[in-house]
C-alpha positions in Angstrom: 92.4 100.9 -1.7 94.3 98.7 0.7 92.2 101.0 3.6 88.9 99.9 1.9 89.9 96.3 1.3 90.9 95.9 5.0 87.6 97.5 6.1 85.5 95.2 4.5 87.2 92.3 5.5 86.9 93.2 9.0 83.5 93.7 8.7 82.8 90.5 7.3 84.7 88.6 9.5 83.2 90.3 12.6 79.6 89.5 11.1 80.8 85.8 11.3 82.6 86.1 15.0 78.6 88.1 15.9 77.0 85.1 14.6 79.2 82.5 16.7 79.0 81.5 20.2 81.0 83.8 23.1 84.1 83.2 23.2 85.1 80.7 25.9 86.7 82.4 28.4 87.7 81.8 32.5 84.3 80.8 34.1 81.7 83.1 35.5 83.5 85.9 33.2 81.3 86.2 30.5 78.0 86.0 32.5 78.5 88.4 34.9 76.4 91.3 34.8 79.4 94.1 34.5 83.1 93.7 33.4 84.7 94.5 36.4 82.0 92.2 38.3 80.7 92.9 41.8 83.7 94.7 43.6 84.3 92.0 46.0 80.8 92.7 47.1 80.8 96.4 47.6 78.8 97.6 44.3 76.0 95.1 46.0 76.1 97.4 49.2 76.3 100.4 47.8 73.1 99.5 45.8 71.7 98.2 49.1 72.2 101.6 50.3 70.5 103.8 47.4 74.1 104.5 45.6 73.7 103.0 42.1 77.2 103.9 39.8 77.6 103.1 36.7 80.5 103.5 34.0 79.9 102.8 30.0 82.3 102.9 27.2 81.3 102.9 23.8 84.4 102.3 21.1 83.8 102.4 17.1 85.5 102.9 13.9 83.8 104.1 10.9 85.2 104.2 7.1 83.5 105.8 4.1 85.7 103.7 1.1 83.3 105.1 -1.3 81.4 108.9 -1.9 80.9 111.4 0.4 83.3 114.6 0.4 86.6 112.7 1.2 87.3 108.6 2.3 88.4 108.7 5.8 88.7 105.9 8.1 87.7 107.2 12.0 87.8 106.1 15.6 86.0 107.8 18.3 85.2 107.0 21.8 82.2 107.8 24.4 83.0 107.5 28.0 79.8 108.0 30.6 79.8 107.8 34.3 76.7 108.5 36.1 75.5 108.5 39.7 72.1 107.9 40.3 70.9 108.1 44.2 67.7 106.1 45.1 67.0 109.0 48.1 64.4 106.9 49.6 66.6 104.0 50.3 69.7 106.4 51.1 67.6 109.0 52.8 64.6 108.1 54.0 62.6 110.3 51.6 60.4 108.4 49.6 59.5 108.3 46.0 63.0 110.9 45.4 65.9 110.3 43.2 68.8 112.0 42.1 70.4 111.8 39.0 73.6 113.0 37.3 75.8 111.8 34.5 79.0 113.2 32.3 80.2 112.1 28.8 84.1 112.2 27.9 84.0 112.5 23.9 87.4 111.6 22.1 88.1 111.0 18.4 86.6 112.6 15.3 83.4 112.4 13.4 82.8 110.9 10.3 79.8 113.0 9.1 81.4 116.0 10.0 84.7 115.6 8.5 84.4 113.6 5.4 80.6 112.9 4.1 79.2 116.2 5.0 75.1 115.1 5.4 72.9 116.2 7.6 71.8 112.6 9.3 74.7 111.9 11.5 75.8 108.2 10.9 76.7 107.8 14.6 74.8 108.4 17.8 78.1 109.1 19.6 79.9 111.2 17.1 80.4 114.9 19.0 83.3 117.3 19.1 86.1 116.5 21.9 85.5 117.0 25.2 84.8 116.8 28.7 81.1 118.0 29.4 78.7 117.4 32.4 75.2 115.9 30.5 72.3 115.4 32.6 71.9 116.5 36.6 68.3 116.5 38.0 65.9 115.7 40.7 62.9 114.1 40.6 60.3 113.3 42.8 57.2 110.3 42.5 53.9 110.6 44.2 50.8 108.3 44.2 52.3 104.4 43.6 55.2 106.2 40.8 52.0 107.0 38.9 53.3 111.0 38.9 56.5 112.7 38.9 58.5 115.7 39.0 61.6 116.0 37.2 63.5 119.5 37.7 66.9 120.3 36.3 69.5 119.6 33.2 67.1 117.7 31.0 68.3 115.9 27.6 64.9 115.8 25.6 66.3 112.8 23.7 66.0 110.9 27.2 62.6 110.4 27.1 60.8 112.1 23.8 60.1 111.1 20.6 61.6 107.5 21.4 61.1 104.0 19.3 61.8 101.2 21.6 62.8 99.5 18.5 65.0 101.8 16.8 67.0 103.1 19.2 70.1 100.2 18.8 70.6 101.5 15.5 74.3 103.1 15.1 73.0 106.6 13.1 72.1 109.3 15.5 68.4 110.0 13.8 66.9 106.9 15.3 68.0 107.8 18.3 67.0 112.1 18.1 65.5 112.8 14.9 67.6 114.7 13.2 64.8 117.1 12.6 65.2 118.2 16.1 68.7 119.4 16.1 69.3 120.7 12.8 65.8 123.0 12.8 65.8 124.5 16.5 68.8 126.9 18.1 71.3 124.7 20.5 70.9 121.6 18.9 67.6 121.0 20.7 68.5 119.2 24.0 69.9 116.2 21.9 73.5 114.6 22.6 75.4 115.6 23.9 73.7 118.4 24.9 70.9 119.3 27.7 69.3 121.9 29.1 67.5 123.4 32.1 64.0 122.8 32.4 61.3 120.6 34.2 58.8 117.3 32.9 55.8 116.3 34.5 54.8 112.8 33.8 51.3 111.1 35.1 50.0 107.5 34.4 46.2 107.8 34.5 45.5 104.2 33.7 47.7 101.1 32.9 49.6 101.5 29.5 48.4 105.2 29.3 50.9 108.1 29.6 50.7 111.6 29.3 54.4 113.6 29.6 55.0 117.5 29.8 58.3 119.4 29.7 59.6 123.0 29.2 63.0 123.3 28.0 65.4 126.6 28.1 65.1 127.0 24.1 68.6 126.3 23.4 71.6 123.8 25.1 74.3 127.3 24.6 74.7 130.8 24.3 73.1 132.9 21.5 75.5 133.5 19.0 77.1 131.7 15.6 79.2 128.6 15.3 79.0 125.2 16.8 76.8 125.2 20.0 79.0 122.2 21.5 81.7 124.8 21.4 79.4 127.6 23.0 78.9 125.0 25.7 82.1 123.2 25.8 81.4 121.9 29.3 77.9 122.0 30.0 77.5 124.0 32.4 75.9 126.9 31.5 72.8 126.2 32.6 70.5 129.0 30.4 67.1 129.7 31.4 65.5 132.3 28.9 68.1 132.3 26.0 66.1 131.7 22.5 63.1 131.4 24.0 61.6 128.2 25.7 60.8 125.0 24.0 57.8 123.2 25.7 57.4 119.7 24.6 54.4 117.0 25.4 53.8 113.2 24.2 50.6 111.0 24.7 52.1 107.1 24.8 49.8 104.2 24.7 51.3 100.9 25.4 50.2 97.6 24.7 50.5 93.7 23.8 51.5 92.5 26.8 54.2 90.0 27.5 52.6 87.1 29.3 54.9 86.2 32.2 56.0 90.1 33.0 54.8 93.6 33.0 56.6 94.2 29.8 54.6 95.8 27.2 56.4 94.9 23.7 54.0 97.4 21.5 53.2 101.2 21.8 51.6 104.1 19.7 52.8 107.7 20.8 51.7 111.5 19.8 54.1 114.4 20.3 54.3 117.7 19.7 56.2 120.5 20.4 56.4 124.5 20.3 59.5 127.1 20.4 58.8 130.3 21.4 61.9 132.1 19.6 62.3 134.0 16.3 63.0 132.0 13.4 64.2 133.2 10.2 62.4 132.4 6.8 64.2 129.6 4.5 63.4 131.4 1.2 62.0 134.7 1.5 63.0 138.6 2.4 60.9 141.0 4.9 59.1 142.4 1.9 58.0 138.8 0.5 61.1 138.5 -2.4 63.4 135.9 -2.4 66.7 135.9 -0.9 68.0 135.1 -4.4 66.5 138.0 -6.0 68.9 140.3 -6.8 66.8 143.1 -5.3 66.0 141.7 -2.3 66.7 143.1 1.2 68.5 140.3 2.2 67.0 140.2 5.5 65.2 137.1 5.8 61.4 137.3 7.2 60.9 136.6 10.8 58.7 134.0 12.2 57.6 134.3 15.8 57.6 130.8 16.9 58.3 127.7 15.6 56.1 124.0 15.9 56.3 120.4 15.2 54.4 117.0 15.5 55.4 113.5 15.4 53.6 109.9 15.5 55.4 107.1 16.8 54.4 103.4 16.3 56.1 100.0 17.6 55.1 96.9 17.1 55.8 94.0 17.9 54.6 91.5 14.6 55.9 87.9 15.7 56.4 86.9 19.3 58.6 83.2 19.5 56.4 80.9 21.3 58.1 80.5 25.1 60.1 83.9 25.2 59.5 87.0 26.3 60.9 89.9 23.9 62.6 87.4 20.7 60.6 87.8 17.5 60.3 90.2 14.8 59.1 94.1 15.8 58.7 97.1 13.7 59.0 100.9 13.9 57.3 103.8 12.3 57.9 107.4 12.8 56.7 110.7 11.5 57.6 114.2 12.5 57.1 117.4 11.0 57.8 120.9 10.9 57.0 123.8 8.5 58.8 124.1 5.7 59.3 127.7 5.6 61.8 128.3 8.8 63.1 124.5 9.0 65.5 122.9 7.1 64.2 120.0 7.1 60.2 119.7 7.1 59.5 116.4 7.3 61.6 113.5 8.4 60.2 109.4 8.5 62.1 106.2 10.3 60.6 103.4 9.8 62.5 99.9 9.9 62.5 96.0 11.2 64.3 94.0 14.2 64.3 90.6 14.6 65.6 89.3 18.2 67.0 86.0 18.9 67.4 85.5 15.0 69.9 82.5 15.2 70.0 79.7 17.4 71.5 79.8 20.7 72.2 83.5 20.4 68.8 84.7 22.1 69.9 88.7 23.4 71.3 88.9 19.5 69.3 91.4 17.5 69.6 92.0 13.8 68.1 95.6 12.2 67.2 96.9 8.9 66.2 100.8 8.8 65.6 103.7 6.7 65.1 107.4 7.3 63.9 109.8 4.6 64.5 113.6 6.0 62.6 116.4 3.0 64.6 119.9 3.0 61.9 122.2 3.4 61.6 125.4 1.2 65.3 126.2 0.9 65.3 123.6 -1.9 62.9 126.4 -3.4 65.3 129.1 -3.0 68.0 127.1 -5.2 65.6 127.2 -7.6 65.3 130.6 -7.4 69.2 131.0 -7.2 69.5 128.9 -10.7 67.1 131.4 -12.1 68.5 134.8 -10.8 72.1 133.8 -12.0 71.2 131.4 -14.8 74.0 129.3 -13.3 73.4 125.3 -12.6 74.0 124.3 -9.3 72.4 121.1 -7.4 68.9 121.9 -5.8 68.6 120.1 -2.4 65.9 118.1 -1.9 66.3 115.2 0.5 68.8 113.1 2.5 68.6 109.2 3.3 69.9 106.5 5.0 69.2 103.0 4.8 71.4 101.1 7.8 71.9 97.2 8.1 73.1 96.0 11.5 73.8 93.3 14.0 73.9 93.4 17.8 76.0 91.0 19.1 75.7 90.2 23.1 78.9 88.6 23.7 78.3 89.0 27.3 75.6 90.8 29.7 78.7 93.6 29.7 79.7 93.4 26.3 78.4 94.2 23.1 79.4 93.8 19.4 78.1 95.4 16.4 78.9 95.2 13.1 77.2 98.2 10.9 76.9 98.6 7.4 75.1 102.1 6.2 74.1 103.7 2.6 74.1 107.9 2.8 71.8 109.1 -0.6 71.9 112.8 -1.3 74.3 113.7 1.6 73.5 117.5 3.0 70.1 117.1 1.4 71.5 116.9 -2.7 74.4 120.3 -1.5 77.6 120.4 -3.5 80.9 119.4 -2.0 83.0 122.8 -0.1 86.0 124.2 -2.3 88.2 123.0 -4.3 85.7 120.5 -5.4 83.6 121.3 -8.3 80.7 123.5 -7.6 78.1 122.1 -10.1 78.2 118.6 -8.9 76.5 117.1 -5.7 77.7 115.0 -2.7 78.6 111.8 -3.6 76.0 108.8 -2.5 78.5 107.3 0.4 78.8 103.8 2.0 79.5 104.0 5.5 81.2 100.5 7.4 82.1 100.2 11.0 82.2 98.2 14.5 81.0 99.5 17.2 81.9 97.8 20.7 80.3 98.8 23.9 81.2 97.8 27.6 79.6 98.1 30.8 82.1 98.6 33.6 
C-alpha cells in the first residue's frame, strides 16, 4: 500500500511541477536546442557538412496499484542514436540520404509482466537488448515530390500515423496494436523492422500517395517471442512468411497561415500479407477447435488483409499561433475476424496545445482505444459448451489514457500519465495459480515518463 500511496503522490505533484514555469536554471541552459548544446561549435559543422547525429533517451516508471495479474512498480529505459547523412551536402549527389539508427532497451515491461493485455501501455516497453532498428537509403527526384526508400524499414515510421496521437504513452496510438498482435514478426512495429522498399509521390500540394513491400515478418519462422528470434536486428529476411505490401492515400489540409504547416489530414490505408494464416475458431473439415471431434488442425487461410481510415483535425486554432488549439483524432482499422485476433480496433481522442498560460509547447491528451477479439471469442463459446465448464469469453480490450506533456526545455520533456486497462487480454483469465473462472482484473496504470535530447 505504501508503493501505491507513493505513486500517486508523485504523480500529482509532477502534474503540478508540469503545470509550473521551467525551472530557473544557469542562463541559456534551458533554451538551447539539445542538452549537451552545440559542442563548442562542431555539431553546427558537421551539420554544415551533411552529418546530422542525434542521441535520445527516453526514461519512465510505471505502477499498476490496482487489477491487472499482479501490482508491480517498473522502470525501463530507451536509448536511440542515429546517423542520418544528407549525401547531397556530404557528397555531391543530390536528392540522397542515408539513414540508420539503433535502440538500447533496458528494464522490464509492465504489460508483459504484471497486467497481461494485449494494448501495451508503453510505446517503449520491449525485451532487453541491444538491436540495430532502421538502416536505409533513399533517393528524391523531381523538387522531393518522389522518392525511393530501399532497406530496413519500420512500417510504424511512416503508416497508419495520427499526427495527434502519437504523444500518447500506450504503444497503440503509436502502431495499432492490431498490427502486431494479427501478422507473424510483430509487423515491422518497435522495435522491430524489416527489409523492404516504399515509393512515395506527391502529385499535387497536400496530396500523397505512399507504397511499400515489407519481408512478411521482422524474425525467423518459428514459436516464441520474435524480439528474441531477432535479438539484434540483423537478420535481414527477405521471403520468410510471405511479403506484406502496404499503401496509404494522405490528404492534408487547413493550412497554417504564416508556414507550410498543414495542421489537418484525412488518410486511407490498406494492406495485404501474402502468408498462411491459421483459422481462429474452426478445424480443416469446418468443426470447431473445441469440438471434441475435431481435427484439431486449424483451417488455413491463404493471405491475410486489412484497412484503416485515419482522420485529424484540427477544431480550434488560438488566434496569433501557429499549431496551439484544440485537435482531434479518429482511427479505424480492420481485419477479418476469422484469422486475427483482433478484428477491429478504433483510437480516437482530443489534444489541446498551449492549454495554460505561458506554457505554449505544453500539450494535454485525453484518448481511448477499443480493440474487438475477432472470432476466438466464438470459440470460448464453443469451449463453455463442449465441456459445460464456465470460463470468461473474450470479447474486447480498452484503454482510456489521460496525459500531460510537459516542455521543460526544447531538450527536455516531462510527462505525467495516468491510464485505465478494461478487459485486459481481451476479457482472458489470469495464468496459474490464479483462479481459472475469473477474468483479468480492470487495472490503473500511473507513471512519468522523461525524455531528453542529447
Amino acid at each position: 500500500m505504501r508503493t501505491n500511496l507513493s505513486a500517486l503522490a508523485i504523480f500529482g505533484a509532477l502534474i503540478l511541477v508540469s503545470a509550473g514555469e521551467p525551472v530557473a536554471a544557469e542562463e541559456g541552459f534551458f533554451t538551447q536546442d539539445k542538452l549537451t548544446g552545440d559542442w563548442g561549435g562542431v555539431r553546427k559543422q558537421w551539420q554544415d557538412a551533411g552529418v546530422d547525429f542525434e542521441l535520445d533517451a527516453t526514461l519512465e516508471t510505471l505502477s499498476n496499484p490496482t487489477g491487472g495479474i499482479r501490482k508491480l512498480t517498473i522502470y525501463q529505459g530507451l536509448l536511440e542514436p542515429s546517423l542520418n547523412l544528407d549525401l547531397e551536402t556530404a557528397a555531391n549527389w543530390p536528392g540522397a540520404s542515408f539513414y540508420i539508427d539503433a535502440y538500447q532497451i533496458s528494464g522490464r515491461g509492465l504489460s508483459r509482466n504484471a497486467i497481461g493485455n494485449l494494448l501495451t501501455v508503453s510505446s517503449i516497453e520491449a525485451l532487453s537488448s541491444t538491436r540495430l532498428h532502421e538502416l536505409w537509403f533513399q533517393q528524391e527526384l523531381l523538387d522531393r515530390r518522389v522518392s525511393l526508400r530501399v532497406g530496413q524499414i519500420a512500417l510504424d515510421r511512416e503508416f497508419y500515423i495520427s499526427q495527434y496521437a502519437a504523444g500518447f504513452v500506450n504503444s497503440t496510438f503509436g502502431c495499432p496494436d492490431i498490427l502486431p498482435t494479427d501478422l507473424p514478426g510483430g509487423a515491422s512495429c518497435y522495435p522491430l523492422a524489416t527489409p523492404g522498399a516504399r515509393f512515395r509521390v506527391t502529385p499535387t500540394e497536400g496530396l500523397t500517395l505512399s507504397v511499400a513491400a515489407l519481408n512478411g515478418s521482422s524474425a525467423p519462422p518459428g514459436p516464441g517471442d520474435p524480439e528474441v528470434r531477432n535479438a539484434s536486428g540483423t537478420n535481414f529476411l527477405i521471403g520468410e512468411d510471405g511479403f506484406l505490401p502496404i499503401a496509404e492515400l494522405a490528404y492534408a489540409f487547413d493550412e497554417e497561415p504564416t508556414s507550410s504547416t498543414r495542421l489537418s489530414d484525412i488518410k486511407l490505408g490498406a494492406w495485404y500479407h501474402t502468408a498462411d494464416f491459421s483459422d481462429t475458431r474452426r478445424d480443416n473439415l469446418g468443426r470447431s477447435l473445441a469440438d471434441p471431434t475435431s481435427t484439431g488442425i486449424p483451417a488455413t487461410h491463404g493471405s491475410n488483409f486489412g484497412a484503416y481510415l485515419i482522420l485529424d483535425k484540427m477544431l480550434w486554432r488560438r488566434p496569433d499561433t501557429a499549431t496551439q488549439g484544440l485537435a482531434a483524432f479518429l482511427r479505424v482499422g480492420y481485419a477479418p475476424p476469422d484469422r486475427n485476433l483482433i478484428s477491429l480496433e478504433i483510437d480516437a481522442g482530443l489534444t489541446f496545445k498551449g492549454l495554460l498560460p505561458g506554457r505554449g509547447l505544453d500539450v494535454l491528451g485525453v484518448g481511448l482505444s477499443y480493440a474487438r477479439i475477432g472470432y476466438a471469442r466464438r470459440l470460448d463459446r464453443d469451449q463453455i459448451l463442449f465441456t459445460d465448464i464456465e470460463r470468461p469469453v473474450r470479447n474486447y480490450e480498452s484503454v482510456l489514457e489521460v496525459t500531460y506533456e510537459a516542455q521543460l526545455a526544447p531538450w527536455w520533456l516531462l510527462q505525467p500519465d495516468l491510464q485505465l486497462v478494461a478487459h485486459p487480454g481481451g476479457h482472458v483469465a489470469p495464468p496459474p495459480p490464479a483462479p481459472a473462472g475469473r477474468p483479468i482484473p480492470n487495472a490503473l496504470v500511473i507513471g512519468l515518463r522523461s525524455t531528453f535530447t542529447f
